[in-house]
N, C-alpha and C positions, 0 to 999 in steps of 0.2 A: 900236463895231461895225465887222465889217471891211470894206469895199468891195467886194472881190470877187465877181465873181460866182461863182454853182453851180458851172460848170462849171472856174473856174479855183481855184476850192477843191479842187472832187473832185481836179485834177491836183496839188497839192502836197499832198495825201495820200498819195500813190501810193509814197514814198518809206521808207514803214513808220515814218517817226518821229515825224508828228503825229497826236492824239489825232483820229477820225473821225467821234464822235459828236454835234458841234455842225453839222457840215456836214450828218450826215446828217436831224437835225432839221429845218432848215431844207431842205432837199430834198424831204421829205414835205411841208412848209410852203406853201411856195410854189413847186417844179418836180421836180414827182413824177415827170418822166421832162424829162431833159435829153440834148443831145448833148455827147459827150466829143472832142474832137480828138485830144488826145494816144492813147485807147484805139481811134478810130474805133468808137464804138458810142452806142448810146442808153445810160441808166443810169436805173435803174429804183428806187426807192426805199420803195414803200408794199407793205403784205402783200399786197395784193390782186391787183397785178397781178405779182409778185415770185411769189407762187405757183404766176399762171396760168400763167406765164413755164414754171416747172417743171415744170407736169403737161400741158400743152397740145403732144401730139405733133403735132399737125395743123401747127402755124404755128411750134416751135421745136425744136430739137434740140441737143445735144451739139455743142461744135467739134472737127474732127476734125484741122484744121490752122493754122496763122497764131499770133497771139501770142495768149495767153492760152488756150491749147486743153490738151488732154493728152496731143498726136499724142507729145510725146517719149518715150511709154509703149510706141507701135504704136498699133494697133487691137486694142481692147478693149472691154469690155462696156458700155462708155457710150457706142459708135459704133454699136451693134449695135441691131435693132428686130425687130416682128413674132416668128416663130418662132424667128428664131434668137436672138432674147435670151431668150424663155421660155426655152428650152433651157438657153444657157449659165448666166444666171443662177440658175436651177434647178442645175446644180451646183454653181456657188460657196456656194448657200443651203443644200444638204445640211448642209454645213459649220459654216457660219458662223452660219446660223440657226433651227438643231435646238436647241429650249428642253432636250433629253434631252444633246446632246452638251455644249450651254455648261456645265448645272448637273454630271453628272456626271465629265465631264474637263476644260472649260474650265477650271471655277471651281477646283476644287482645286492643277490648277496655277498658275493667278494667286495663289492662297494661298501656295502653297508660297516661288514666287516672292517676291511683296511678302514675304514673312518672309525669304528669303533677304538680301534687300538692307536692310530696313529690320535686320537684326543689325549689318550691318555701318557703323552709325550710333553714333557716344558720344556720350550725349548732352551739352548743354555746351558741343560742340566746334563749329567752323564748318562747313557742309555745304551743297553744291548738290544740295540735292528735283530738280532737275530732271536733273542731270547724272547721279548717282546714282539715282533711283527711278523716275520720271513718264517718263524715254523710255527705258529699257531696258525697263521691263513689260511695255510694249505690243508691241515689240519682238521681245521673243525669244517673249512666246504667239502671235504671226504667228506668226515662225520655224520654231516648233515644232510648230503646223497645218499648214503647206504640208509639212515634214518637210525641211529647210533650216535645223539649226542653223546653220551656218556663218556663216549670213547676217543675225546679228548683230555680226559683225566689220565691215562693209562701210557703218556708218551714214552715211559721210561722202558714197558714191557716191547713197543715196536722196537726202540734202538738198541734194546738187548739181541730180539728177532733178528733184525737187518745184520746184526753183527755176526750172527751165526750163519747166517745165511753164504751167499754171493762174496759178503767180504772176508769171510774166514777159507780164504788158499790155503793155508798152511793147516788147518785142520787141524786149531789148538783146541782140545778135548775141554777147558775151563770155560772159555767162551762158548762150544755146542753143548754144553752143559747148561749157563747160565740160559742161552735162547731158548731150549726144550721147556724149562720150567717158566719162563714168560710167558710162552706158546699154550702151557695148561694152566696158566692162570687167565690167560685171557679165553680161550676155551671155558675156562670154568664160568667166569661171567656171561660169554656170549650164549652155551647154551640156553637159559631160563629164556630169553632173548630171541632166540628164530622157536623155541616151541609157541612161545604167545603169538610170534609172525604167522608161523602156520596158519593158529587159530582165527587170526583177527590180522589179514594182511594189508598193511597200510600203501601211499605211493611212495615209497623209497627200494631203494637196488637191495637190500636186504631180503623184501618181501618177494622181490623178482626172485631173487634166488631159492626162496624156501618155497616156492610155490610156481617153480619148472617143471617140467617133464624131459626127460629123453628119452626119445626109446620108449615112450608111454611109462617111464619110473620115475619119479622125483627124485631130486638131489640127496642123496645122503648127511644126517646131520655133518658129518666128519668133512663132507667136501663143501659145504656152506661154511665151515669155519675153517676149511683154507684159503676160501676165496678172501672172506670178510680178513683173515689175517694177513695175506697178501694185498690184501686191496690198501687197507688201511696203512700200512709200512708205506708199499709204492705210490701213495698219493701223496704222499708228507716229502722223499726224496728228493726227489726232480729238482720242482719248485723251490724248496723249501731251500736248495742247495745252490742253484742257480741264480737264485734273488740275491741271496748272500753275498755269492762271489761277484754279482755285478753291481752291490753298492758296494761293496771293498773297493770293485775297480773304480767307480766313480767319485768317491771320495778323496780316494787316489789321483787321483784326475778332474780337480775340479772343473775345468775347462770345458771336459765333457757335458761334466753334470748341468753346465750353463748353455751347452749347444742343446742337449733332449730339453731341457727347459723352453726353449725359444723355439723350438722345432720339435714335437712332440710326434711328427710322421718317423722320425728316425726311431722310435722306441721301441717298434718290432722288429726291426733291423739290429739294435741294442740287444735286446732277449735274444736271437737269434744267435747273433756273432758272440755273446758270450755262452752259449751253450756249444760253439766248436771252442775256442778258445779255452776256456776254461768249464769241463764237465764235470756234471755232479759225477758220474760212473765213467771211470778209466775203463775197463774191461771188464769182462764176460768170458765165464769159461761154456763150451759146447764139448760133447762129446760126440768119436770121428762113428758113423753107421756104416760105412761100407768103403774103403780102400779106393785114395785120389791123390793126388799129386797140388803139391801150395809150394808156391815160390822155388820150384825146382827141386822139394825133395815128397818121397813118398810115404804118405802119411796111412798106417793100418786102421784095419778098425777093430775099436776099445780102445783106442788112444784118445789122448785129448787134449786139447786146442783153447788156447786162452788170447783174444785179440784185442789188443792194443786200441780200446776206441779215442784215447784222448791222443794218440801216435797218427792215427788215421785223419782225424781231425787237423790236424797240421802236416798233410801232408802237402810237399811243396808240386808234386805232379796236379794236384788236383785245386790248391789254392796261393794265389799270390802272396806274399810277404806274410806266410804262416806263422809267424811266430810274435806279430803283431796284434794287437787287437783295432779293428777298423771297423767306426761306430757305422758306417754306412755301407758296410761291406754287400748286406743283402737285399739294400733298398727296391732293389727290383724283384726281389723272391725272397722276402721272408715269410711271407703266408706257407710257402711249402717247405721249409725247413722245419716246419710242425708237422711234416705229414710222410707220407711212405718215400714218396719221390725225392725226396730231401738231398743237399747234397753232405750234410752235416752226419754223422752217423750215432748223435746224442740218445734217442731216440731208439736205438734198434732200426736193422731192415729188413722186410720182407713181411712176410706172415703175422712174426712176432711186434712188426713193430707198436710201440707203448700205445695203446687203447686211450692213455690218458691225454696226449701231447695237445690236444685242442683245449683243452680244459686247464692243461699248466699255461699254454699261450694264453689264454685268457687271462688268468689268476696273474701271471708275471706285469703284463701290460697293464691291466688295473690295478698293481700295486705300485710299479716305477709312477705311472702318470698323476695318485694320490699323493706321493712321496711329495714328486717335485711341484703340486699344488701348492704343497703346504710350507715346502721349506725351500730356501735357497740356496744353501750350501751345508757340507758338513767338515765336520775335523776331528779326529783320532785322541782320543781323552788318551789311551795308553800306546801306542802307538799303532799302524798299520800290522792287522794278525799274518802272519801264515796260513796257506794253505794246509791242512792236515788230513790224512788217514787215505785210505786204500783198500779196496776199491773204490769205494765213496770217500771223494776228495772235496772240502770246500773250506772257508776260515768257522773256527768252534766259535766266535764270536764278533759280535760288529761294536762294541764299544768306543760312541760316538756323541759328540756335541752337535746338537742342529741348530741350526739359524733360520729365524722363520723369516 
C-alpha cells in the first residue's frame, strides 16, 4: 500500500500517465476534500458536494483567469451570468439544442459523415478509430454548424488551445505560451471570416453570432472569436473522447461489442455508462465568491476549488458497483444523462451544463450503431492503449484490425 498521502498522490496524477482511479477511491474514503499545493485549490472528490460545486451560483463560479481557467478562449459563455447568459446561451441553444434541428440535419449529416470515413476503412488492415473516425466526426459536424468548413484543417491550433486552457493546473508558461499564439492564428483567419458574415449572413451559428444584439449592441469582433474558439475546441472533446474510450472498452470486450450488435436499444445506455465510467473531463476548476462550508471545512472566498468529476462519477453512495462498467446500467434513463437532470456529472450541472450534450448523444449513437453495421468485431494490432492526460483523459489512439 503506498505511503503517500491524498494530496501528493493527486499531484503525480497530474501528469496524464497514471491511472486516477485508486486515488480517487481513496479520496472519497478518507479526504473527501483536500488541499492541493501544486493546483493551489481544495479538490473535491464525492457527488454530493462535486455537484453542489456545479449548480451553486451563489458561492462558485467559472474561472475566468489563472491556471486551470478557460480565459485562453476570452470571455465566453461560462464567464457570463444573470441575463446575459439566458440570452447568449439561448442562442447557442437554438442551435445546438433544437431535438427538430439535431434529428433532421444534424443526424443525417453525422450519417453521411460516419459512412464517409468508415468506407474508407479495409477491413484486415491496420487502422487508427481515432485518427481516422472518433475526431474528425465531431469535428467537421461543428464546422459545419457554425458554417466554418475550413476549420477542420486547423485541429492542431484547438489542441494546442484546450491544452492551455482547463488542462493546464499547473500553469506551465511553454504550454500558455504555445495556446496564446494558436489562439492568434486562428483569430487571424477567422477574422476576414465574420467581417464577410456581417456583410452577407448565411444559416449557420457563426452568422447568429455576428449578427446579435444585446442590450441593442452587437457582439464584438473579439467576443465572436471567443465563442467560435471555444465552440470549435468543445465540440471536438466530449465526443471525440468518449467514442474513443468506448471502442477501447469494446474491443476489449468483445462480448460486449456482440451484445450492442444483437441489441442495439442498449447503445444509449452504452454512450451513457461510458461517459460515468470512463470521462473525457476528470475535473473542473470554479472559484470560491462568497465564504461556505464543503464537506466540513470552511472554504473563503478567492479560494479555489477543483472537483473530481471522474471521482463523483463513481461514487458508491450514489451508484452500484462503481467501479464496473455495466452495458445496461441506464436502460431506463439514458435520454437524461444527456441532459441537466442527469445522474452522471460528465456533462457539468446546473446553469453551465454543456449546451452541446444532445448533439454529442446524437453523434455517439450514430457512430457506435455505423460501426457495428459494418463490422463484427475488432482486435488490437499493437496492443490495448492507455488512458492518457489530464484533465482530458482518454486512449491517444485506437489502432485496430476490423472484421467485417
Amino acid at each position: 500500500m503506498s505511503t503517500a498521502t491524498i494530496p501528493e498522490r493527486f499531484a503525480a496524477i497530474l501528469d496524464g500517465t497514471v491511472s486516477p482511479y485508486e486515488l480517487y477511491r481513496a479520496a472519497r474514503e478518507q479526504s473527501p476534500i483536500f488541499y492541493s499545493a501544486v493546483t493551489d485549490s481544495w479538490v473535491l472528490s464525492r457527488h454530493r458536494e462535486v455537484k453542489r460545486v456545479l449548480e451553486d451560483e451563489e458561492h462558485f463560479g467559472p474561472l475566468s483567469y489563472g491556471a486551470g481557467s478557460s480565459a485562453i478562449h476570452g470571455r465566453v459563455i461560462l464567464h457570463m451570468s444573470g441575463h446575459e447568459h439566458r440570452k447568449k446561451s439561448a442562442l447557442l441553444a437554438r442551435r445546438l439544442r433544437s431535438p427538430k434541428l439535431i434529428e433532421e440535419s444534424y443526424r443525417p449529416l453525422a450519417e453521411k459523415l460516419t459512412d464517409t470515413y468508415l468506407d474508407r476503412i479495409e477491413t484486415g488492415e491496420p487502422v487508427d478509430l481515432k485518427a481516422l473516425f472518433t475526431t474528425p466526426l465531431p469535428l467537421q459536424i461543428t464546422a459545419e454548424i457554425m458554417g466554418i468548413p475550413e476549420a477542420t484543417s486547423f485541429r492542431h491550433w484547438y489542441d494546442m488551445i484546450v491544452a492551455a486552457g482547463a488542462s493546464n493546473l499547473r500553469g506551465d508558461p511553454e504550454v500558455s505560451r504555445r495556446g496564446l499564439e494558436a489562439r492568434g492564428r486562428l483569430a487571424e483567419f477567422l477574422r476576414p471570416v465574420i467581417a464577410q458574415r456581417r456583410r452577407e449572413p448565411r444559416d449557420d451559428m457563426l452568422s447568429d453570432l455576428c449578427n446579435f444584439e444585446f442590450e441593442g449592441e452587437p457582439l464584438s469582433d473579439e467576443e465572436v472569436l471567443s465563442f467560435c474558439s471555444f465552440l470549435l475546441a468543445a465540440g471536438v472533446e466530449t465526443t471525440d473522447r468518449a467514442l474513443s474510450s468506448l471502442i477501447r472498452y469494446l474491443v476489449d470486450h468483445p462480448e460486449v461489442w456482440a451484445q450492442l450488435a444483437a441489441d442495439r436499444s442498449l447503445i444509449m445506455s452504452a454512450c451513457a455508462e461510458i461517459l460515468r465510467y470512463a470521462p473525457p473531463v476528470h475535473g473542473v476548476s470554479r472559484g470560491v465568491l462568497a465564504p461556505t462550508e464543503l464537506a466540513g471545512r470552511e472554504i473563503d472566498q478567492g479560494e479555489k476549488v477543483f472537483v473530481l468529476i471522474a471521482s463523483a462519477n463513481r461514487d458508491e453512495e450514489l451508484f452500484t458497483a462503481p467501479e464496473e462498467y455495466v452495458v445496461d446500467r441506464f436502460t431506463d434513463n439514458a435520454q437524461r444523462q444527456f441532459t441537466p437532470k442527469a445522474d452522471i456529472l460528465s456533462f457539468g450541472a446546473g446553469r453551465h451544463h454543456c449546451t452541446g450534450s444532445l448533439l454529442a448523444q446524437m453523434e455517439m449513437v450514430v457512430a457506435v450503431n455505423r460501426l457495428l453495421d459494418r463490422f463484427s468485431a475488432a482486435e488490437w494490432v499493437h496492443g490495448s492503449p492507455d488512458e492518457v492526460g489530464y484533465v482530458l483523459r482518454s486512449p491517444p489512439h485506437l489502432w485496430v484490425s476490423l472484421r467485417a
